[in-house]
Each structure stands twice: as structure tokens, then as C-alpha cells.
C-alpha positions, -999 to 999 in steps of 0.1 A, spaced: 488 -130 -368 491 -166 -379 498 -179 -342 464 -165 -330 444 -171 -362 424 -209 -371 408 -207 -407 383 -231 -406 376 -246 -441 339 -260 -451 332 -281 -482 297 -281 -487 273 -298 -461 304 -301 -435 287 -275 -409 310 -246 -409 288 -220 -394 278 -248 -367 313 -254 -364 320 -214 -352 287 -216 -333 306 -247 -315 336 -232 -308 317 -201 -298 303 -219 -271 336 -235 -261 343 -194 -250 312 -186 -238 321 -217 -212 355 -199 -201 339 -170 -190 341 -156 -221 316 -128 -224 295 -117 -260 309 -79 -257 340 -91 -262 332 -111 -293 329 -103 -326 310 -125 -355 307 -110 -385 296 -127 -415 278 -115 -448 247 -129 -442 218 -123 -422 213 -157 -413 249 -169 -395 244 -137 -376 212 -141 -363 220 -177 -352 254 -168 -337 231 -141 -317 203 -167 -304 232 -191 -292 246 -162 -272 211 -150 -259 207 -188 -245 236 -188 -231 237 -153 -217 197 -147 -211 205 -113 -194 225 -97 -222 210 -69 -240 218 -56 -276 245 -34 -262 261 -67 -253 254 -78 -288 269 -52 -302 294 -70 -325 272 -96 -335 267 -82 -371 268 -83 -406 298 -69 -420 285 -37 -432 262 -33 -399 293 -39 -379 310 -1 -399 276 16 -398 271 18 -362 302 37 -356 284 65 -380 248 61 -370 242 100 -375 250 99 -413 219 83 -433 223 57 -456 214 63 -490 179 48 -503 178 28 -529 140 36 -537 142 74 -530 176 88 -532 192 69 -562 159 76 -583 162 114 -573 202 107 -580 188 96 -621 165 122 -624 193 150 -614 217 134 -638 185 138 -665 181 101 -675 150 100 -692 154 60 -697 173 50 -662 175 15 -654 156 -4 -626 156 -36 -608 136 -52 -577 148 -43 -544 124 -56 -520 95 -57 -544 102 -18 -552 118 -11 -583 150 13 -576 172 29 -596 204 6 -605 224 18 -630 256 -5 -647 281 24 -643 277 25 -603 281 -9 -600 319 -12 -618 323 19 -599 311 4 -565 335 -27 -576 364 -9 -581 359 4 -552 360 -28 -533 391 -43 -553 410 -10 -544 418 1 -577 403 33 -602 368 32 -616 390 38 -646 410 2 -643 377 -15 -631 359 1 -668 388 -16 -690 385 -47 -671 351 -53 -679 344 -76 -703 309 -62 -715 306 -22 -714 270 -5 -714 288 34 -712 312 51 -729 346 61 -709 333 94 -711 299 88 -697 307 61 -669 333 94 -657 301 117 -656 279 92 -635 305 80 -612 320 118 -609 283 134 -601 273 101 -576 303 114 -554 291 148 -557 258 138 -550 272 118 -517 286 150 -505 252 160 -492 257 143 -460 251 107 -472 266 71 -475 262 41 -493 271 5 -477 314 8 -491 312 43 -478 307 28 -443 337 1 -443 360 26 -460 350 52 -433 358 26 -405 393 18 -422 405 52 -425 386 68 -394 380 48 -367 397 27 -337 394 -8 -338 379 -25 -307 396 -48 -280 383 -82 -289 390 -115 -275 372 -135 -304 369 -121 -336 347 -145 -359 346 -137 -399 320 -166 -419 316 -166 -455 351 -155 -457 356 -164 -491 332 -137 -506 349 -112 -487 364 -82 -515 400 -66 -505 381 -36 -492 366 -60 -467 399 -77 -460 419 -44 -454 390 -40 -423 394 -76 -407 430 -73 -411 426 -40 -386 399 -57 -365 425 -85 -362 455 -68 -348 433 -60 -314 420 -93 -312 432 -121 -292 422 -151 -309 407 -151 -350 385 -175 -364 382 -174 -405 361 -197 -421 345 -205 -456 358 -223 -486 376 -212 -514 358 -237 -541 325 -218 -531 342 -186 -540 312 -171 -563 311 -137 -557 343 -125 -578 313 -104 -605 309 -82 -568 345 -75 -566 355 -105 -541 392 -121 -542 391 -159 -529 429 -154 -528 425 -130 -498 409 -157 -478 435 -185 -494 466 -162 -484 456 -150 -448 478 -166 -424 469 -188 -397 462 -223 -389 441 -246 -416 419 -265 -401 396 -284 -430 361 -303 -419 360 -338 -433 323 -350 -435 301 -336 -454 263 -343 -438 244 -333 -470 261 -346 -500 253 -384 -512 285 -405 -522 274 -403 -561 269 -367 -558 300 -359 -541 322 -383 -568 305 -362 -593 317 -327 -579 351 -336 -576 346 -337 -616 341 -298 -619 361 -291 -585 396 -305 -604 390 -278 -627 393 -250 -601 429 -240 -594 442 -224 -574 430 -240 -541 433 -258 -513 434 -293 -516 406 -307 -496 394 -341 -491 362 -352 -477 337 -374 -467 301 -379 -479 271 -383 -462 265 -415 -459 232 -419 -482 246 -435 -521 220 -408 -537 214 -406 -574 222 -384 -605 198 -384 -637 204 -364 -666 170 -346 -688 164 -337 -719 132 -320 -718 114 -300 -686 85 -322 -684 110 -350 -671 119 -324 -641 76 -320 -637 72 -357 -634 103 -363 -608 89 -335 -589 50 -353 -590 65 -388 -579 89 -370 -549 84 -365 -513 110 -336 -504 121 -305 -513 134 -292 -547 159 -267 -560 161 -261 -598 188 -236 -602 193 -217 -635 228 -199 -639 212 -161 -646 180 -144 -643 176 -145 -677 177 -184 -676 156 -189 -644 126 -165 -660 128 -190 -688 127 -219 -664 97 -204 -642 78 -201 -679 87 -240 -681 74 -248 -645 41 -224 -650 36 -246 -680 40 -278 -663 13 -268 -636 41 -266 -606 34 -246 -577 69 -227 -567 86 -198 -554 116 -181 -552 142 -179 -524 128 -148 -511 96 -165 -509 82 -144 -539 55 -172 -554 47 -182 -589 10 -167 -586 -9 -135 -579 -24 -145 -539 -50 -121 -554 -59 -143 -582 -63 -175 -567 -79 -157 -535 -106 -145 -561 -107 -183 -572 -110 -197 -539 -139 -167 -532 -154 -173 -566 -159 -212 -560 -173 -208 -522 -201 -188 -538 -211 -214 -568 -213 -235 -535 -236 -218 -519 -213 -201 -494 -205 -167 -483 -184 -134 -484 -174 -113 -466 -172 -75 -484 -133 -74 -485 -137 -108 -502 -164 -94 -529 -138 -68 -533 -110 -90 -542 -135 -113 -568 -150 -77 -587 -113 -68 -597 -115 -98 -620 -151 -99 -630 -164 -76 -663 -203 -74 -652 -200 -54 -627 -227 -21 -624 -213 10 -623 -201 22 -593 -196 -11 -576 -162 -20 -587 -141 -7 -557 -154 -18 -523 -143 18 -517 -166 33 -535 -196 53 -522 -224 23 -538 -203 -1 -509 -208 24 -478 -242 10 -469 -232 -29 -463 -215 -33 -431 -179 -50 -437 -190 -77 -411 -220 -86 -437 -219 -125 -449 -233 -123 -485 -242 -149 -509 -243 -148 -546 -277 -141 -549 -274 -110 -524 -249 -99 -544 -266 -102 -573 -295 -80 -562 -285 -60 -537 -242 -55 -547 -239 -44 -584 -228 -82 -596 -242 -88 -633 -222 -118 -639 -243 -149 -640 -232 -177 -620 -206 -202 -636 -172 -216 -635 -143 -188 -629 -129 -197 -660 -155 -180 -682 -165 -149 -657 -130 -138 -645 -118 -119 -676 -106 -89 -664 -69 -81 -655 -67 -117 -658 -48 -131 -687 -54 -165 -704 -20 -176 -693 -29 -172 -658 -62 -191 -661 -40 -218 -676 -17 -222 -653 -41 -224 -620 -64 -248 -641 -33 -268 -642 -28 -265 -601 -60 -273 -595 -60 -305 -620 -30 -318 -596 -48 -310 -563 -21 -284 -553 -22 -264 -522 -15 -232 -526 -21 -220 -490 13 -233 -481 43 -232 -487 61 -248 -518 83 -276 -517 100 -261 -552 122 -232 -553 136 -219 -585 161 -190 -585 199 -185 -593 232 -203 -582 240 -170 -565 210 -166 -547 210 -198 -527 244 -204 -519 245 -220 -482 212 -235 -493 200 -270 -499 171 -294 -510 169 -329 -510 169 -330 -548 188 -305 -569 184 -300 -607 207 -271 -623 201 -262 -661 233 -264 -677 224 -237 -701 241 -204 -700 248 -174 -717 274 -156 -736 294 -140 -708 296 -169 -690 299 -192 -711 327 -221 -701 336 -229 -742 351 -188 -737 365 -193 -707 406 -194 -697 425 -197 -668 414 -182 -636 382 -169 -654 373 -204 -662 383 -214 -622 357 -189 -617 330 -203 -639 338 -237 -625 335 -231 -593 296 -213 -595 286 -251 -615 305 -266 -581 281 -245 -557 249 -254 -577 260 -293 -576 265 -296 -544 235 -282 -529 217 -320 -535 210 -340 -501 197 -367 -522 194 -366 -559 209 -341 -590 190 -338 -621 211 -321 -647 186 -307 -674 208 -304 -707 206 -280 -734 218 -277 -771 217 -241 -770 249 -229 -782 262 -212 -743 263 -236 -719 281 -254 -693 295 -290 -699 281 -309 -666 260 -335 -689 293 -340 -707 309 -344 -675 284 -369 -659 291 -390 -694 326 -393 -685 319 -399 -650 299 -428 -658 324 -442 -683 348 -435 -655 333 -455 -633 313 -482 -648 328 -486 -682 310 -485 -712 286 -515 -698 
């Protein structure tokens, strides 16, 4: 295995999915041909690229040639297309009600709320890590289940499963046990630091059919240990190191900084290299309203990263309050389109323009004074004006059921349209804000924009009690370290470090102070 196998390591900025897509190339060139590859990563996005490269150079392949150009779990699923998957907004809600859950819990899944309930997920993880739902339970540091209970869930899931139906580990444990690995002459695994020893036990079998093996990814961006992943998976596997030595994102400050909260990460591989060749700045904050100005007085792009949900609601209250237009990394925004569409609608009347009746529609939902009968552009009252019709306020007025006398939105939109809101887009508008494009400023967890980057970075060192660094030892304090790393180095030009003096937290203010005492001395 080693003799065929390169590991390709990537610190952050140094291009290691570019660097596959290269060598990818380098094959496609020999005659090489894409149904004899394999890329597999865990994201969407490396696949997808790695697919458009091959489609360029290969315009006549179809998606049977592409057929190995997938995400991990994709890759198992197609060899059991006829079993559906379990869904998350139909099947595990059924799943709660069987099990009689009169309180289950939920989270967002695509802008659905689903059923997600803690005991699945340490069973789902133990799992992955190849051990009982019963060691995975002890292990964890924060139990919302008895023994007794998380047995009964877990227990009737599998039962429930028996009805012809997998989830996503169901599909890689399936192609372990079940199925023949293909002939490959590449086989191409990114992000292979995240990978959990479930998903190691199937490269290891895609491996020993393949003629040459490509593993990249870097162990001090190993942040995915909470969904089972072992970083000393990737560390051990044997082949050939091979470490990329300039960095294209991360300014020389920046980078001296990192190495700050990367010395406290052990194991791992010793890696030196090179920044970008921009000096970049770091700034530490005190107060949120610092962050607002920075982001007034910037050209560029921002990231301000919290390290849980928890924290980054609490920032996106901070940014609403400071009048910044933002969004998420799913491109969620920080304001009902509704809303401010009933603004924008509402201001084109008071200047003498016109709507059309979907518009009307949209600005009723927020007005009080409205007849009866007239509320829902549905509604029978509606069926006489064609949808085409161009209406003013006046014609509205007489002819549509609006009572509302003409004014600023402030005062007439009052319904299902809190004082909060009318705050925070009365701050938007102040600044001159466009909000028919998109932001600049995206606020969301460490997690949730790893292989992401901005031009200026600012991670809120506050935390909370389970990961709190003060709590921390040995390799669970590696762990901690190394999320703080990932948030760090996402800067292209500047780091703002927003401190807190709430009691969880992790040290990177402290850290900058002895950087700079490092460095420059007490002068």
C-alpha cells in the first residue's frame, strides 16, 4: 500500500484540492480515462469541480463515465439504488411519533424542521468509530437519556430500519460487508482528515484494487472528531508524505499567529510553510460595535465566526443591532425577503408608483386597515382585478380594500411585523444598504465554513461549557485547539479577535498578548 499511495498534506490556503485537480489532469494526459478514476471527498464542492475538470477534458463523457466521481456516501449508495434512503422530514418524524414522543426534538434541515433526536446521533457515532452504542453512551461527556432509554431508541430505530430502509452509515457499512470493490487506476480521497474509521475500513478496500492512491487533507484541520472522525486514521495510513509549502491565503502576521494555537495540537505532522506574501493585520475588540465600524470602513468580504450555534445566534442579535446586512453560509439572510419586499412595494406607492396584485398581496400581510375580505390576494374580493393590473395607491384605496392612509411604513406596517424588525431595516436603510444582493458578511460556525475564507476574519473567542479550553486535557484539548486553528486561518487579509469576559471561552486574546510581547517586546 505505501509504494502506490502519495498523502498529500494541505495547511490552510496551500491549494490541496487544486493540487489533486492538478495531478488529476497529469492522468487524464496519459490516456488515463474518468471511469477508471475515483474522487471521493466529503464535500459537495471538490466533487463537483473534480467533475467539471474531467468534463473539459473529456467533453464526450457521460455520467456513466462519471460514475466514481462522488461524495463518499453517494459513492456506497449507488451500489444499492433500489433501497430508499430514509427521510429526514418524513420518515424520522413518523420514526418519533411510533416511539410516542410527545416532545421530540427538531432542527433545520434544508429549511424543514426534522426530527433529530441526541440518542441517534451517539448511536450513529458509535457506529462510525466501530464500537457499541453502549461504549459510545459512557464516553459521552454530556448525556440527555438514560442508559435505559438511549437502549429503547437506538433498539426500535433498527427495528424500524428493517422495513426496507437505510440511512447514509447503512450505505458504507453495506458496501464494506457486501460488495466488490472496483478496478481503479486512481483512487482520489479529499478532506481525508474528517474521515471516521467506518469510512477508513471502505478506502482501505477501495485501495487494494487500485493502482495508484492519492490521500490528501491536514491533520491540524481535523474538526470533525464530535461526528465520530479519527485524524489518526489519516496520520497512520501508509504511503508517501508529500506536504504543500505556500500558503496563498494566509498574511505573514496571521500565519505567525496560528502557529501560536497549532504548537498546542499534538499529535501531528510537523509541517512548515509559507505565507502569502501580503504582511496582513490582527486587531483585538472589546465590544461588537468595533466589528460594525471595521466592516463600514472595508472593501472585502467578512467572516465572523462564533464557536456554537448558541454563540453565533447571539452574534447575529449583535449584527441586527448594529444595522449589518449578512447571511449565513447556506445563504439563509438576516431578513424576511417578504418584509423588505413589502418596504420596497410600500415606498414605490408613497412615490406615486405602481403594483402589480402579487405585490399588493405581499404589502396587505403587513398592513392592519385592510377591509374585510381583501387580505389574501386569494380571496374571492381579488378575482375581479386582472394580475397584470398596475395599481396605484389611490386605486387601491377605492377600488382594493386598503384603509390605511398613506405614510411612512414605519407607522402602517404593524402586523406580523415586530418592532425589532422595523428597527433593524430602519438601520439598513440609514447606511444605504443593498439588500437585493448578496452580502459581503457571513456569520455562522467554525464547523460550517471549513475550506472557506474571507479577506477579513473575526472569531468570538467565547465559548461554552463543553468546550471550554480552561476544562480541557490532553488530546481533548488537541481537539479544541485545533477548531480555534481552522477559524484563524480562514483570514486572507485581517483577523479581528472579539474578546469576552464570560467565564467559557477560548484564550486567543491571551495568546495574541503573548504574541506581541513575543515579538515586539513590551515597547
Amino acid at each position: 500500500m505505501k509504494n502506490k499511495t502519495i498523502k498529500i498534506f494541505g495547511p490552510p490556503g496551500t491549494g490541496k484540492t487544486t493540487t489533486l485537480l492538478n495531478r488529476l489532469d497529469k492522468w487524464f494526459s496519459r490516456g488515463i480515462l474518468p471511469r477508471e478514476v475515483a474522487y471521493l471527498s466529503f464535500t459537495n464542492k471538490a466533487v463537483n469541480e473534480a467533475r467539471k475538470r474531467a468534463n473539459k477534458k473529456f467533453p464526450d463523457c457521460d455520467d456513466e463515465d462519471l460514475g466514481n466521481f462522488r461524495t463518499i456516501h453517494s459513492f456506497c449508495r449507488k451500489f444499492r439504488k433500489q433501497v430508499p434512503v430514509i427521510d429526514p422530514e418524513i420518515d424520522m418524524v413518523e420514526f418519533a411519533q411510533n416511539l410516542g414522543m410527545s416532545k421530540p426534538a427538531y432542527e433545520s434541515y434544508n429549511g424543514v424542521q426534522v426530527f433529530n433526536d441526541w440518542s441517534l446521533r451517539v448511536y450513529d457515532k458509535s457506529r462510525n468509530k466501530l464500537i457499541t452504542p453502549e461504549q459510545q453512551f459512557v464516553s459521552e461527556t454530556i448525556k440527555r437519556a438514560t442508559l435505559p432509554r438511549f437502549q429503547l431508541i437506538y433498539q426500535q430505530y433498527e427495528i424500524f430500519k428493517q422495513d426496507h430502509r437505510v440511512d447514509f452509515t447503512d450505505m458504507i457499512t453495506h458496501f464494506i460487508k457486501h460488495e466488490t470493490a472496483p478496478f481503479l487506476k486512481i483512487l482520489i480521497i479529499d478532506e481525508a482528515q474528517d474521515l471516521t474509521p467506518l469510512q477508513w475500513q471502505m478506502v482501505d478496500k477501495l485501495a487494494k484494487n487500485s493502482e495508484r492512491i492519492y490521500i490528501a487533507g491536514d491533520d491540524d484541520q481535523a474538526i470533525f472528531e464530535w461526528n465520530g472522525a479519527d485524524v489518526n486514521d489519516y496520520i497512520k495510513f501508509p504511503g508517501r508524505n508529500y506536504i504543500l509549502k505556500q500558503s496563498h491565503r494566509i498574511p505573514k502576521v496571521v500565519h505567525e499567529f496560528s502557529s501560536y494555537i497549532s504548537d498546542m495540537i499534538k499529535p501531528r505532522v510537523s509541517k512548515q510553510f509559507l505565507p502569502s506574501n501580503k504582511k496582513g493585520f490582527i486587531k483585538t475588540h472589546s465590544s461588537f460595535l468595533d466589528i460594525s465600524d471595521m466592516i463600514s470602513q472595508s472593501d472585502g468580504d467578512w467572516l465572523i465566526l462564533g464557536r456554537t450555534q448558541e454563540i453565533v445566534k447571539e452574534l447575529e442579535e449583535m449584527a441586527r443591532q448594529s444595522g449589518i446586512f449578512f447571511q449565513n453560509t447556506k445563504g439563509k439572510t438576516s431578513f424576511d425577503l417578504n418584509k423588505w419586499n413589502a418596504i420596497k412595494y410600500w415606498n414605490k406607492l408613497m412615490n406615486n408608483g405602481v403594483v402589480n396584485k402579487e405585490e399588493a398581496g405581499i404589502v396587505y400581510a403587513y398592513v392592519n386597515e385592510i377591509a374585510y375580505g381583501w387580505r389574501s390576494i386569494e380571496s374571492k374580493r381579488w378575482m375581479n382585478i386582472d394580475s397584470g393590473n398596475q395599481m396605484n395607491i389611490d386605486f387601491l384605496r377605492t377600488f382594493a380594500g386598503l384603509v390605511a392612509d398613506p405614510g411612512p411604513w414605519q407607522q402602517v406596517f404593524n402586523k406580523n411585523f415586530p418592532e425589532k424588525d422595523k428597527f433593524y431595516f430602519e438601520k439598513i436603510l440609514e447606511k444605504k444598504i443593498d439588500l437585493d444582493i448578496s452580502s459581503r458578511v457571513v456569520i455562522d460556525t467554525i464547523h460550517s465554513i471549513k475550506g472557506g475564507e474571507a479577506d477579513h476574519v473575526c472569531v468570538y473567542e467565547k465559548s461554552n461549557w463543553p468546550a471550554h479550553f480552561g476544562h480541557k486535557i490532553g488530546l481533548a484539548r488537541s481537539s479544541e485547539a485545533r477548531v480555534w486553528y481552522v477559524g484563524v486561518t480562514r483570514a486572507r487579509e485581517t483577523l479581528h479577535i472579539l474578546r469576552t469576559y464570560h467565564e467559557y471561552f477560548f484564550p486567543l486574546a491571551r495568546l495574541y498578548n503573548q504574541f506581541i510581547k513575543d515579538h515586539y517586546g513590551n515597547g
